[in-house]
C-alpha positions, 0 to 999 in steps of 0.5 A: 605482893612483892618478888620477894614475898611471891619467891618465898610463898612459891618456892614453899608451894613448890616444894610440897609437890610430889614427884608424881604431882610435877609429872602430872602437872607437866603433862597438862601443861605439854598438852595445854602448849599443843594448843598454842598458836606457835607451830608454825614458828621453828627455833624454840628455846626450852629450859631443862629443869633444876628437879631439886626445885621442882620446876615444870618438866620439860621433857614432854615438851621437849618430846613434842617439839622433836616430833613436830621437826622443831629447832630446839635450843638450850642455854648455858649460864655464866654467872659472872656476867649474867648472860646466856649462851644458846645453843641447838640441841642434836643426838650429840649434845652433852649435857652436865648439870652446873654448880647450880644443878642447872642442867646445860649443854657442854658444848655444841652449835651455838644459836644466836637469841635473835633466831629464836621464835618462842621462848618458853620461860621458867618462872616462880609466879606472875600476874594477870597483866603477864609480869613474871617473877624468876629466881631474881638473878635477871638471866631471863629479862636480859636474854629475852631484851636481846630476843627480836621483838616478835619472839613469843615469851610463854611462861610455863607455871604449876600456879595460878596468876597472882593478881599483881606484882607490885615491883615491877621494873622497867627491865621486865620483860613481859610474858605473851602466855603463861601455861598452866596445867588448867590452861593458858593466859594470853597478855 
């Protein structure tokens, strides 16, 4: 299938979860990353989730990686340029939701993307070969192009993989993981 065809059936599957159904989900998916090889590592980047898409949950996420003593990083988008700004999340860090309904940190500590050991990346659907397809707007592909080569890209999905994505491009940056609520893939 094509991005724009994976975008519309995606979103449409999305939006006939429940509340109780994306918690749920999100749980499994906390409790299938705790079997990644990852725990050594220290600076993790996390996406807070637009709930008005219905995207993964990361709060539980959120909540084992403070418990293990993890370096957690957030980011704020700017539109205009496309990029992303990365910062630590502390007790202090305010976080406001954006024209968008992006949950972002005000302000804070930034964190430059080459510190940043795993990623763990927002995603609509990907494939078995660990292509991803996202809302389309390339924040992601550029933010992880800027990322040391050895930082691991875990997608975190509600789905299962598509068989292949046909429009991939060159810029794609491809996913090491994608955890689903049934388990994890390794590319």
């Amino acid at each position: 299938m094509l991005k724009k065809e994976l975008r519309q059936k995606y979103k449409a599957l999305r939006k006939e979860l429940t509340e109780i159904e994306v918690e749920e989900k999100s749980l499994a998916i906390a409790n299938e990353i705790l079997k990644l090889p990852i725990w050594n590592k220290t600076y993790f980047h996390v996406f807070l989730p637009i709930e008005e898409q219905k995207e993964v949950n990361t709060e539980f996420i959120l909540h084992l990686l403070s418990g293990k003593d993890k370096e957690i990083v957030i980011s704020k988008s700017d539109f205009a340029t496309r990029e992303m700004t990365h910062f630590l999340l502390t007790d202090n860090t305010r976080i406001q939701k954006n024209e968008y309904n992006i949950p972002e940190p005000v302000d804070g500590l930034e964190v430059p993307a080459i510190k940043i050991d795993v990623v763990l990346v927002p995603l609509l659907a990907f494939d078995k070969k660990g292509n991803r397809v996202g809302y389309g707007k390339g924040f992601y592909d550029k933010f992880l192009s800027q990322c040391k080569p050895e930082t691991l890209k875990i997608g975190l999905s509600f789905f299962e993989p598509e068989e292949m994505i046909e429009d991939v491009f060159e810029n794609d940056v491809l996913l090491d993981y994608c955890v689903c609520p049934s388990g994890i893939y390794e590319f």
